[in-house]
N, C-alpha and C positions, 0 to 999 in steps of 0.2 A: 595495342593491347593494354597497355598501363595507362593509356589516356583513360579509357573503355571502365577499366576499375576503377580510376580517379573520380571518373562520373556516378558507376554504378553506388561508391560510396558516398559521394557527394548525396545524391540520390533517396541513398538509406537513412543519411544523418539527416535530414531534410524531413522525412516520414515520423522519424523518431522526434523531432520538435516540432513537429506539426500533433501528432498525438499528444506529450505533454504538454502544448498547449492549451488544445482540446480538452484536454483532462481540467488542466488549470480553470479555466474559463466556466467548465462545466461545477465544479464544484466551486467556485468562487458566487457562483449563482445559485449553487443548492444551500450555500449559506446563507445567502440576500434571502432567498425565498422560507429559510428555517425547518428545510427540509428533515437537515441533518440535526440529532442533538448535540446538546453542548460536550459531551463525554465525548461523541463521535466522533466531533472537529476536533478535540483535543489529540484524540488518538490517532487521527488522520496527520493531524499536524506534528506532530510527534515522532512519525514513522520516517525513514529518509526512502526515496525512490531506489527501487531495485534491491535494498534489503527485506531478508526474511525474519521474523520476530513470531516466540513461543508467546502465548496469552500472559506467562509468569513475567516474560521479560518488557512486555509490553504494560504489565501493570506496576514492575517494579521503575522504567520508562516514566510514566505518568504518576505514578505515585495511587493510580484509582484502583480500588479493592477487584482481586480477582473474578470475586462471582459478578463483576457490575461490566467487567473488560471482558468476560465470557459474552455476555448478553449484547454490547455493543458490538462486539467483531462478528458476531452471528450475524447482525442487524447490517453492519456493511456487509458481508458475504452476500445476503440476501438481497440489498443493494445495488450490486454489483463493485463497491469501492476498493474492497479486500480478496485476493483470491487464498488459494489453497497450494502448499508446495510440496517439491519433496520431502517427505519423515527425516530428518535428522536430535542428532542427542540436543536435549533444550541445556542451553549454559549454563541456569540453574541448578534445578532439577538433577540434568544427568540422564532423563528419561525422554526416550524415542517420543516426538513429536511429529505434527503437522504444522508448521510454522505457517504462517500468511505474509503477504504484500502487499503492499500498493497494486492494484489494478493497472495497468497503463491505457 
C-alpha cells in the first residue's frame, strides 16, 4: 500500500512538472513570437506560480498604473495566461476582490 502512494505521488509530481514545463515552453515561444505585450510579460514575470494577486497589488508589484494592469490582466484572462480565484479582502484596499493567477 505505501509503495502504491509512493508511486501514485511520484506520478502526480511528474504531471505537475510536466505541465509547468509545458506552460514554460509555451510562453517562452509566445514571447519569441511577440505574442505577448511588453506589460504582459512583465506582469506574467512578476507573478510567482500558485499565488493569488488583486490588480492593486499587482500594479503596486510592477509599479504599472492601475488602469494599464486592468486592461492587461483582461487581455491574459482572455488569453488564457491568468485565471480567476476565489473573492478574498485585497491587502491593499481592504475590499473583497477577485484575485488572479498564473494559469497552470
Amino acid at each position: 500500500m505505501n509503495n502504491d502512494l509512493g508511486d501514485l505521488f511520484q506520478w502526480v509530481a511528474k504531471k505537475v512538472t510536466d505541465v509547468r514545463s509545458t506552460s514554460k515552453q509555451a510562453y517562452a515561444s509566445l514571447k519569441e513570437e511577440g505574442t505577448l505585450g511588453k506589460q504582459e510579460e512583465y506582469i506574467l514575470d512578476s507573478m510567482k506560480q500558485g499565488w493569488n494577486y488583486s490588480l492593486q497589488e499587482i500594479s503596486q508589484l510592477t509599479g504599472i498604473a492601475i488602469n494599464a494592469v486592468s486592461g492587461r490582466v483582461n487581455g491574459l484572462k482572455k488569453k488564457g495566461w491568468v485565471i480567476e480565484c476565489e473573492k478574498r479582502p485585497c491587502s491593499i484596499t481592504g475590499k473583497n476582490i477577485t484575485p488572479v493567477m498564473i494559469a497552470l
